[in-house]
N, CA, C and O atoms as a DFTB+ gen file, in Angstrom:
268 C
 N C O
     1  1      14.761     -25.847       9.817
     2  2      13.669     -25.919       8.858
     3  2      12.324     -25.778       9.559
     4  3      11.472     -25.287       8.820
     5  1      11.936     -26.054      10.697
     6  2      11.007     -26.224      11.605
     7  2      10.478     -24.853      11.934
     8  3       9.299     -24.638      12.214
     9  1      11.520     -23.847      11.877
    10  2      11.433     -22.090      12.251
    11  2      10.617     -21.969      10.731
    12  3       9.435     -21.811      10.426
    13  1      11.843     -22.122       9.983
    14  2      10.834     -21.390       8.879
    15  2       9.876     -21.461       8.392
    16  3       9.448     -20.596       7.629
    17  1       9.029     -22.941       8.821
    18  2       7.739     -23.663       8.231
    19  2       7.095     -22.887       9.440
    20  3       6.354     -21.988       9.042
    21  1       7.159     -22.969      10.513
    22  2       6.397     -22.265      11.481
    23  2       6.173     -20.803      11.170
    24  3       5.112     -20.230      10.920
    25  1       7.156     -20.419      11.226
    26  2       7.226     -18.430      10.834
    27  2       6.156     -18.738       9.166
    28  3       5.037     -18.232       9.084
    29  1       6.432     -19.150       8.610
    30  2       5.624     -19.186       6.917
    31  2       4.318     -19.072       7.316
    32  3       3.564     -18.197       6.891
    33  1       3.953     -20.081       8.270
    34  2       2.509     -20.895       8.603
    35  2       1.570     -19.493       9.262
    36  3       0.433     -19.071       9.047
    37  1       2.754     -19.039      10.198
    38  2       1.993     -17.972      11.227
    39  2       1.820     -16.594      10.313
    40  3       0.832     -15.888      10.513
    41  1       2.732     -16.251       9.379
    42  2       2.607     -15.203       8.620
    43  2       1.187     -15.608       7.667
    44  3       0.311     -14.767       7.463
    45  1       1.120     -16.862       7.189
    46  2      -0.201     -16.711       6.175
    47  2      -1.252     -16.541       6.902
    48  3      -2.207     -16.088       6.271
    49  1      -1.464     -16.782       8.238
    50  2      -2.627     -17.253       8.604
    51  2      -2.522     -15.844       9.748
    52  3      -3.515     -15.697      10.460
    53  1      -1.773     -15.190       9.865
    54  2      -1.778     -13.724      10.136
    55  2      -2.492     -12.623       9.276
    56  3      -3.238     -11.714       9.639
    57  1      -1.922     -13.066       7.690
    58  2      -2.256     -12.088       6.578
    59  2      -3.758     -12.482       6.615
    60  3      -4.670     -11.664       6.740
    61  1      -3.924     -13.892       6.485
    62  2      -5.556     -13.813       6.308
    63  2      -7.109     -13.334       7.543
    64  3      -8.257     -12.900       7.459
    65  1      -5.903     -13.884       8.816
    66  2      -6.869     -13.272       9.772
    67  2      -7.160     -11.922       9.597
    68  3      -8.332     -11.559       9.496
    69  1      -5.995     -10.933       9.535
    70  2      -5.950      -9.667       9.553
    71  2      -7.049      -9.182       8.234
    72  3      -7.971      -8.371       8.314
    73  1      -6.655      -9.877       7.175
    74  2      -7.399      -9.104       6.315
    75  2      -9.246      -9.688       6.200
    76  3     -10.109      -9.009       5.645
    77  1      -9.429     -10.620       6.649
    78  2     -11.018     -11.134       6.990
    79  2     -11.262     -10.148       8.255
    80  3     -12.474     -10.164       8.471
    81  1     -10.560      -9.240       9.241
    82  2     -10.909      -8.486      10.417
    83  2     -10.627      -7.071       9.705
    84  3     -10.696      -6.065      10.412
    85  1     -10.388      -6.975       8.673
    86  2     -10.565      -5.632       7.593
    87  2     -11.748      -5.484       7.483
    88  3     -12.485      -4.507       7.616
    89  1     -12.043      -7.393       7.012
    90  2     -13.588      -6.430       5.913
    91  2     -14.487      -6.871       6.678
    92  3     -15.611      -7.169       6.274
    93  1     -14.009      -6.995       8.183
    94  2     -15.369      -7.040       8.818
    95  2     -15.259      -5.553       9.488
    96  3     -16.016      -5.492      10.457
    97  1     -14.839      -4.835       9.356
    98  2     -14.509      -2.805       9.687
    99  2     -14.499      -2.337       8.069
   100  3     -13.879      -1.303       7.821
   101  1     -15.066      -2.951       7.100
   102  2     -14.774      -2.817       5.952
   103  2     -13.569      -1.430       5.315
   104  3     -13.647      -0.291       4.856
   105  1     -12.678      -2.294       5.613
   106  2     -11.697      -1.899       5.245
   107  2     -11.211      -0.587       5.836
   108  3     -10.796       0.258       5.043
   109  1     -11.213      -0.284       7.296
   110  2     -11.387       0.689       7.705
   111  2     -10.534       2.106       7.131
   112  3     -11.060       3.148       6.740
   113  1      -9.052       1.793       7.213
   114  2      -8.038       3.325       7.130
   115  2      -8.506       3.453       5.575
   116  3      -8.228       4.481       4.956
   117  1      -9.121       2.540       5.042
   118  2      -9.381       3.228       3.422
   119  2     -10.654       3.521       2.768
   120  3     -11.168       2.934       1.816
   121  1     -11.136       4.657       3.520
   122  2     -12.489       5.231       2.973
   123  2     -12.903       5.780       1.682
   124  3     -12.612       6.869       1.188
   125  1     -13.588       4.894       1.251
   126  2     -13.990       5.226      -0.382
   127  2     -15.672       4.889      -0.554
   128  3     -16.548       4.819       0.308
   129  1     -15.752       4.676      -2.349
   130  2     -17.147       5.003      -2.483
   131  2     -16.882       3.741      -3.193
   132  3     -17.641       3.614      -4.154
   133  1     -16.030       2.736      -3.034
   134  2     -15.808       1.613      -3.812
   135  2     -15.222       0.344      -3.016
   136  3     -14.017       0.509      -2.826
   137  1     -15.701      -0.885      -2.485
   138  2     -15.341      -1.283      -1.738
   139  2     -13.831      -2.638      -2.486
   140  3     -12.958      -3.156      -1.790
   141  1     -13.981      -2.789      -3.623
   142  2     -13.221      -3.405      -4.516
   143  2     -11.860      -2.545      -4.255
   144  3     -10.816      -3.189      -4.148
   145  1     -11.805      -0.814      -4.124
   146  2     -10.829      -0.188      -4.082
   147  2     -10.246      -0.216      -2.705
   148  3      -9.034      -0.174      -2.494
   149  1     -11.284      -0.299      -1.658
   150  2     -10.537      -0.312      -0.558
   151  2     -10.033      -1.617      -0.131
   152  3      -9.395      -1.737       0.915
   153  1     -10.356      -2.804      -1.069
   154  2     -10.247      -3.937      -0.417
   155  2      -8.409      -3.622      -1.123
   156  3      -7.341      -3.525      -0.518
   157  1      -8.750      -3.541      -2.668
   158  2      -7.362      -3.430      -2.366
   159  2      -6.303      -2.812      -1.867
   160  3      -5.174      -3.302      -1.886
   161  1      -6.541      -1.889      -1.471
   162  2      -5.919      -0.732      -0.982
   163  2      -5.364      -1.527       0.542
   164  3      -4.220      -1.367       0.966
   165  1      -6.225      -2.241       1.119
   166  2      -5.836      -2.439       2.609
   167  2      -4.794      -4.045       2.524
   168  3      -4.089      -4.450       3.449
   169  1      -4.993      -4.838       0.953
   170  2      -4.319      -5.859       0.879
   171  2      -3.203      -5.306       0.852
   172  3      -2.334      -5.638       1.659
   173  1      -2.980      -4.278      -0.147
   174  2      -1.143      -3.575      -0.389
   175  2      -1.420      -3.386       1.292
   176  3      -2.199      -4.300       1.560
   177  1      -1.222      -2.844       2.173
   178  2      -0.745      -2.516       3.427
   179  2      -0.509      -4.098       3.902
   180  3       0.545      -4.593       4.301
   181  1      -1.471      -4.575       3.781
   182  2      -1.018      -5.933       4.335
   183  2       0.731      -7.017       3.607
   184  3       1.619      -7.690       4.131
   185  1       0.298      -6.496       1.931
   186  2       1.193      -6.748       1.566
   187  2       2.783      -6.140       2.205
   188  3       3.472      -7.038       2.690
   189  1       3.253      -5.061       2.232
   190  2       3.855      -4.433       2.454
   191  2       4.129      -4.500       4.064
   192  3       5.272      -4.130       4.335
   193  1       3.515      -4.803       4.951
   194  2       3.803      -4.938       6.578
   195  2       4.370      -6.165       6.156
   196  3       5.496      -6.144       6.653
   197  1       4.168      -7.815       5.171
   198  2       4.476      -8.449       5.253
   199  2       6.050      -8.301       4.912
   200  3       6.922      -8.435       5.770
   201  1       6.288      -8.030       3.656
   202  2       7.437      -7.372       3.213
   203  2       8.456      -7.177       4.153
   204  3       9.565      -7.703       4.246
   205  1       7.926      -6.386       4.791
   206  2       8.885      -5.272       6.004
   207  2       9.440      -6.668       7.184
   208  3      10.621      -6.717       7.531
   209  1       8.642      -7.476       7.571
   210  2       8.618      -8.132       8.640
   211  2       9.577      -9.365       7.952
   212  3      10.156     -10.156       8.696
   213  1       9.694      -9.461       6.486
   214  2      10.576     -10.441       5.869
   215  2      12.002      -9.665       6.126
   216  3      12.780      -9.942       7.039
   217  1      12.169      -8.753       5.251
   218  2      13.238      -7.763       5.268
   219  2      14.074      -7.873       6.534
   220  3      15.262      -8.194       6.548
   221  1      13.339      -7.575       7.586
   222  2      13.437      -7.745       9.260
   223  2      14.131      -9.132       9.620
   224  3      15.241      -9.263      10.134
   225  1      13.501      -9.853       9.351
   226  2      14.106     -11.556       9.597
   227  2      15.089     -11.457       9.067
   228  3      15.924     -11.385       9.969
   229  1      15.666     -11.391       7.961
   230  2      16.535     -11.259       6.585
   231  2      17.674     -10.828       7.462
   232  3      18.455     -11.652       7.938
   233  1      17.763      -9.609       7.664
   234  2      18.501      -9.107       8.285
   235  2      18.926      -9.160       9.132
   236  3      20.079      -8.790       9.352
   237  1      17.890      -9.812      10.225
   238  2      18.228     -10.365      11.378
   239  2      19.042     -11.760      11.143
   240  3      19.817     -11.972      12.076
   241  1      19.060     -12.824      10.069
   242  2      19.351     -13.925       9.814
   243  2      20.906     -13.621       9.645
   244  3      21.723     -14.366      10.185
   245  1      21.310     -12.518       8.889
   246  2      22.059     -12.034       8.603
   247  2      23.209     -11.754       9.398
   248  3      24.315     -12.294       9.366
   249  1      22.825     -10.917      10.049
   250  2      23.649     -10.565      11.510
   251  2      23.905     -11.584      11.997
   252  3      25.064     -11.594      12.412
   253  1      23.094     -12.965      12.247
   254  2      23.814     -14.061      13.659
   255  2      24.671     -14.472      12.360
   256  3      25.801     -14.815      12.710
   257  1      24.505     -14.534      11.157
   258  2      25.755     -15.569      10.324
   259  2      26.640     -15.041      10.808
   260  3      27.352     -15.821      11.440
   261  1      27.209     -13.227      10.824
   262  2      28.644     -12.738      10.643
   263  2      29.195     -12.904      11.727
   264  3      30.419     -12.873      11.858
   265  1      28.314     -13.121      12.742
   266  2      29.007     -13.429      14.218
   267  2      29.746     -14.522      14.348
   268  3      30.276     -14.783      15.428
């Protein structure tokens, strides 16, 4: 239980560092004439790396059970 409260803790406070170091490059990979659009635009990426990096664990969790 100690992993997963840790891994939870480091992922939120990953998502938020990362995305407060967005909008200080304001929002860099998403160049627009709207900063509301790029903000969201760079949260889905954030969303979605998070995703991926769950998926990843998942799977990885996965594999040591069948062993």
């Amino acid at each position: 239980m100690k992993d997963v409260t840790r891994n939870a803790i480091s992922m939120i406070v990953g998502f938020i560092v990362l995305w407060y170091g967005g909008a200080m490059f304001n929002f860099f990979p998403f160049v627009g004439g709207d900063l509301v659009i790029n903000a969201v635009g760079f949260t889905r990426l954030l969303v979605v790396i998070a995703v991926v990096i769950c998926t990843c664990w998942i799977i990885d969790e996965l594999g040591k059970n069948r062993k």
